[in-house]
N, C-alpha and C positions, 0 to 999 in steps of 0.2 A: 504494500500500500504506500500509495505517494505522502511525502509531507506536502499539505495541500494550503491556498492563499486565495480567499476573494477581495478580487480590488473593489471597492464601490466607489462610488464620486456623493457628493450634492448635490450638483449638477450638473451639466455640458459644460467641457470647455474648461476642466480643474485642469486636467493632466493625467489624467486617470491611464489612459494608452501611454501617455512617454512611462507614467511610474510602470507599465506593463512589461515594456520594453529593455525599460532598466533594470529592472528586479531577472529576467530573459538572463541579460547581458552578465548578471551579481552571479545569479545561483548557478549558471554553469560554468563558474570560479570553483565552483565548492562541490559541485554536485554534477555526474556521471551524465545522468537524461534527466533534460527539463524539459517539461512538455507546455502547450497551453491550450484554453477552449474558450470560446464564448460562447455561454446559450441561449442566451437570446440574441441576436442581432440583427437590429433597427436598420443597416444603413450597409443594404446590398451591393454588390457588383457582379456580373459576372466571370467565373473563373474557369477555363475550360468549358467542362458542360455543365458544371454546378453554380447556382446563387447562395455567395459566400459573404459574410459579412467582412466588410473592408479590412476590419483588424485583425481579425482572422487571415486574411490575404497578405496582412504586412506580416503579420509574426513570421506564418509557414514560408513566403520570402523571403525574410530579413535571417532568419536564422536555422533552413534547411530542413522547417517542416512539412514538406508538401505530400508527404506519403499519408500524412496524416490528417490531411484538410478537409475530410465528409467527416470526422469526427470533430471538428472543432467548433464548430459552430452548427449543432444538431436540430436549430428553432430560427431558419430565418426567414424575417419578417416582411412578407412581397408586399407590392400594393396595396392588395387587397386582404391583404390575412384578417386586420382586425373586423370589417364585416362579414366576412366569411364565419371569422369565431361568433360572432354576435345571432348570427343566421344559425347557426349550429352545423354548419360544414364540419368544425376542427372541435376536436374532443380534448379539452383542459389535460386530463389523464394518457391522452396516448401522446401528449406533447411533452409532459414528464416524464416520461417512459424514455422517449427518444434522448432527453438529457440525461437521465441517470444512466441508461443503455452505454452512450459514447462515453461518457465520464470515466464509469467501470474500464472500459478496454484500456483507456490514460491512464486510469490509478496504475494499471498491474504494468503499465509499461516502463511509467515514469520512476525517478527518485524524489519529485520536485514538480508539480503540477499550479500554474498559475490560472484562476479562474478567472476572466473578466465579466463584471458586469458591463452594464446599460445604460448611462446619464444616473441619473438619481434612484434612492432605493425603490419607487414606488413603481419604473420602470416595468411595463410586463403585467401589472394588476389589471388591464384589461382584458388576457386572457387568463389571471389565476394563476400567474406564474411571475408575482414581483423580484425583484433582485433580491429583497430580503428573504422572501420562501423556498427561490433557488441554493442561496446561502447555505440557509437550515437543511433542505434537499440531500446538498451534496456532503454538508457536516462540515463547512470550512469554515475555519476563523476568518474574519471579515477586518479588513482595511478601508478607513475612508478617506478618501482624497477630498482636498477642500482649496479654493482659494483663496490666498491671503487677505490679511485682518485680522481684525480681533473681536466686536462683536457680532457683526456681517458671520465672519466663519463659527461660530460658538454658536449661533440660534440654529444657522445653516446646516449643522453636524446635530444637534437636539432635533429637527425636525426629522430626518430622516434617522436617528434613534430610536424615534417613539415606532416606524413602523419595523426595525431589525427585531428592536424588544418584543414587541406583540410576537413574531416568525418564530422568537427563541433562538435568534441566530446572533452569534458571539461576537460582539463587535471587539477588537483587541488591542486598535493605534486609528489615531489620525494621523495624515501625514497632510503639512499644508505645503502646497506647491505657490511658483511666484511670489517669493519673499522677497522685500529689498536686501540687500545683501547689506546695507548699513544697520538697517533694524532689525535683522534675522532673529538674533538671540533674546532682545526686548519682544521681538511679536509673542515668540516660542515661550517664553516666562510666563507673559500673561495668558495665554491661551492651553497651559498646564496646568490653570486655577480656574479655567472654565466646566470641567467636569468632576464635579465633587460628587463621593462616594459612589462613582464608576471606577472598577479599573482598567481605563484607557490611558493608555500611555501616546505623546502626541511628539513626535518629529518631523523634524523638516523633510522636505522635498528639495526641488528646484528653486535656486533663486529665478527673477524674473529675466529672461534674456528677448529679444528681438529675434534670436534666430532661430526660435521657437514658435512664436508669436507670427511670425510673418510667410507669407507661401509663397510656393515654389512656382516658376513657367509651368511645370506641369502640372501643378495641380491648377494654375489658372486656364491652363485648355482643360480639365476636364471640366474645371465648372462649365465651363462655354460650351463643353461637347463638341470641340474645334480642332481641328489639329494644331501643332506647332513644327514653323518651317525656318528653315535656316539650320546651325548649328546643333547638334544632339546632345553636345557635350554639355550644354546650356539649359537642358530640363532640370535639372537636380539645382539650380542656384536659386539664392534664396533673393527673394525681391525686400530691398529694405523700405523703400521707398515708389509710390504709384503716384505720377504726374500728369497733370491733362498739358498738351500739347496746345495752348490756344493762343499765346503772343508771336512774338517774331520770332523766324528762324535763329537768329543772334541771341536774344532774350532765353530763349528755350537751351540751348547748347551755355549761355553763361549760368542758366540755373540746376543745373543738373546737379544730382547727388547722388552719394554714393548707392551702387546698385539700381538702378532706377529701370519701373515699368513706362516708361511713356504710354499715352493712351492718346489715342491723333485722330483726325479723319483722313479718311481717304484721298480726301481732293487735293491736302494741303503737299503739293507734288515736292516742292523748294525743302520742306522739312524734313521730307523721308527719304531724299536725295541728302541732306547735310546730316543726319544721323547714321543714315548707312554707312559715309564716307569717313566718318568722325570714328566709327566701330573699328577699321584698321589701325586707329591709335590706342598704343598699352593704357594709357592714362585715362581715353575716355572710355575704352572698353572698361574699365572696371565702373563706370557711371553707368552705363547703356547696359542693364542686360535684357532689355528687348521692346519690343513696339508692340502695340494692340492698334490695328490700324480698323477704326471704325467707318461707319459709312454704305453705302447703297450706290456712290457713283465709285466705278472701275479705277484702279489705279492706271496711270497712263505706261502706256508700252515700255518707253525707254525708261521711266520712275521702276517699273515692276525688274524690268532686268538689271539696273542699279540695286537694288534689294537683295534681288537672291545671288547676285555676286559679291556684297557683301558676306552672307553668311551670318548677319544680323540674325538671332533669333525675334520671330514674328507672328502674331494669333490674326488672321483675318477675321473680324468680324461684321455681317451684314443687318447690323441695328446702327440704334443713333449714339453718338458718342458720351451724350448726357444719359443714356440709360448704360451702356458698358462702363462708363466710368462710376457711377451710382452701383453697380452690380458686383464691380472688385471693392467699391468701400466698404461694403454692407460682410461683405463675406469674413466666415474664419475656420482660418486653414486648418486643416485636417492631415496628420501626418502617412505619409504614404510609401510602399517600400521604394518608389523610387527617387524618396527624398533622401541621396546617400549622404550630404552634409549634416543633415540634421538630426540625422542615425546617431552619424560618427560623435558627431556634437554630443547627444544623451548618455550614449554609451564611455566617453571619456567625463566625460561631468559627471557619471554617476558615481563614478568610484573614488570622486572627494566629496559628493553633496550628499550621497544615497546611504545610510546608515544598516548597510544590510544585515551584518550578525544580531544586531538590538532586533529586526524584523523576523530574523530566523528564528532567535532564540523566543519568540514569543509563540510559534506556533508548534 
């Protein structure tokens, strides 16, 4: 039998997959086979001929589980599932069955089995199957991930308590991700006096960085469901900065900063001729890593063939530039196995910010 770990969160967006990732990256320091599963998963792709939940996709990627990926994700959640459940299509109990089923094969594989849940604990309560009941399910001590503060994360981590407690599922640490790194230890102090007469022990996560926070060219084509042309080498970089392209050619190029998406129309020919040309310089290439060129009118002949001899990476998109540029502010990135800087990034940071024998030894 594996020694086993459910991550839970409070909600979207703690950190809950990089701590997944991390803890991946810790225990196969120490431990033989680590496995991982998610049983619920909200937020499909397709993988071969199976619908796989994303993080399921990045673990069995990231770290050479793919022999193992119809089990890791035994409950995922298509379009239509939650009407279907409602309609009495899906059966509460054969959907349990199908997690405890996969789980079982991971126990007896693993040394070391990392469970993830779903956004917050109540995740899953509309088929009967919460993060906290899968918890209790599987018999795993439960980790909750949270984001920084002090009483924001403290009510935040009580609310999703009350429904672990009701399951009987053993909640054992918070960990708060996104700390300042000047008030790490002050957050961490106060927030050690937030749970009285629980024994939850509360450790840090991740300080706050930008190159977590911020997405990749490829994950900006998948949100568009667009391709990206140019350079290949250039999906995996991380966008620090997204610019709307709307002054002068001159203006535009003196404002750049580092890492920078431009977001342009199509017509503006002068522009996407002066940043193509400006990408064979070392110095702006590190400003420019790429264009979203919006718009409905064609780029022109000799503009398009300046473009892709550059080798500029670039997302064509056929909307208006106030809703593409409206559509990358609004979004928040989602790590993905082909974000290999940002792997490397968690996986090197883990192993001075990530406390893992205090997380071992509790389970």
């Amino acid at each position: 039998m594996a020694k086993r770990v459910f991550i839970g969160a409070t909600g979207q967006n703690c950190g809950k997959t990089t701590m997944s990732v991390s803890l991946m990256h810790l225990a196969r320091q120490k431990y033989e086979r680590v496995g991982f599963i998610k049983p619920i998963g909200p937020k499909i792709e397709l993988y071969q001929d199976l619908t796989i939940d994303m993080d399921a996709i990045l673990m069995a990627k990231t770290f050479g589980l793919e022999e193992d990926i119809r089990l890791m994700n035994p409950v995922s959640l298509h379009k239509s599932f939650t009407r279907d459940y409602l309609n009495g299509k899906l059966d509460c109990h054969a959907l349990k069955k199908n997690i405890i089923e996969s789980f079982a094969v991971l126990d007896e594989k693993y040394d070391f089995l990392i469970i993830e849940g779903a956004g917050h604990c109540g995740v899953g309560s509309v088929i009967g199957l919460s993060n906290a009941c899968v918890a209790r399910s599987l018999n795993a001590p439960v980790i909750i991930v949270t984001d920084s503060g002090i009483g924001s994360a403290i009510d935040a981590v009580h609310l999703n308590l009350a429904l672990y407690e009701k399951e009987d599922a053993d909640v054992r640490m918070v960990i708060v991700n996104k700390l300042r790194a000047d008030k790490r230890e002050s957050v961490l102090g106060f927030l050690r006096k937030g749970f009285p007469g629980r024994n939850i022990q509360v450790s840090g996560g991740f300080n706050y960085s930008p190159i977590l926070a911020n997405p990749t060219l490829s994950h900006i084509g998948k949100l568009l469901n667009l391709p990206l042309h140019g350079d290949p080498d250039g999906r995996s970089r991380i966008l620090h900065h997204i610019q709307l392209g709307a002054a002068s050619s001159q203006r535009v190029a003196d404002g750049l900063e580092d890492s920078t998406l431009m977001v342009l129309t199509s017509s503006r020919d002068e522009l996407i001729v002066t940043l193509s040309s400006l990408y064979h310089i070392p110095a702006y290439q590190e400003k420019i890593a790429g264009l979203a060129i919006a718009g409905h009118v064609p780029v022109s002949e000799i503009t398009q063939q300046i473009l892709d001899d550059s080798n500029i990476p670039y997302i064509r998109v056929h909307d208006s530039t106030a809703n593409v540029f409206t559509t990358l502010l609004e979004d928040v990135s989602k790590i993905t196995a082909e974000d290999r800087e940002k792997i490397s990034w968690i996986t090197t940071n883990a192993e001075n910010e990530i406390d893992f024998e205090a997380i071992d030894a509790l389970l």
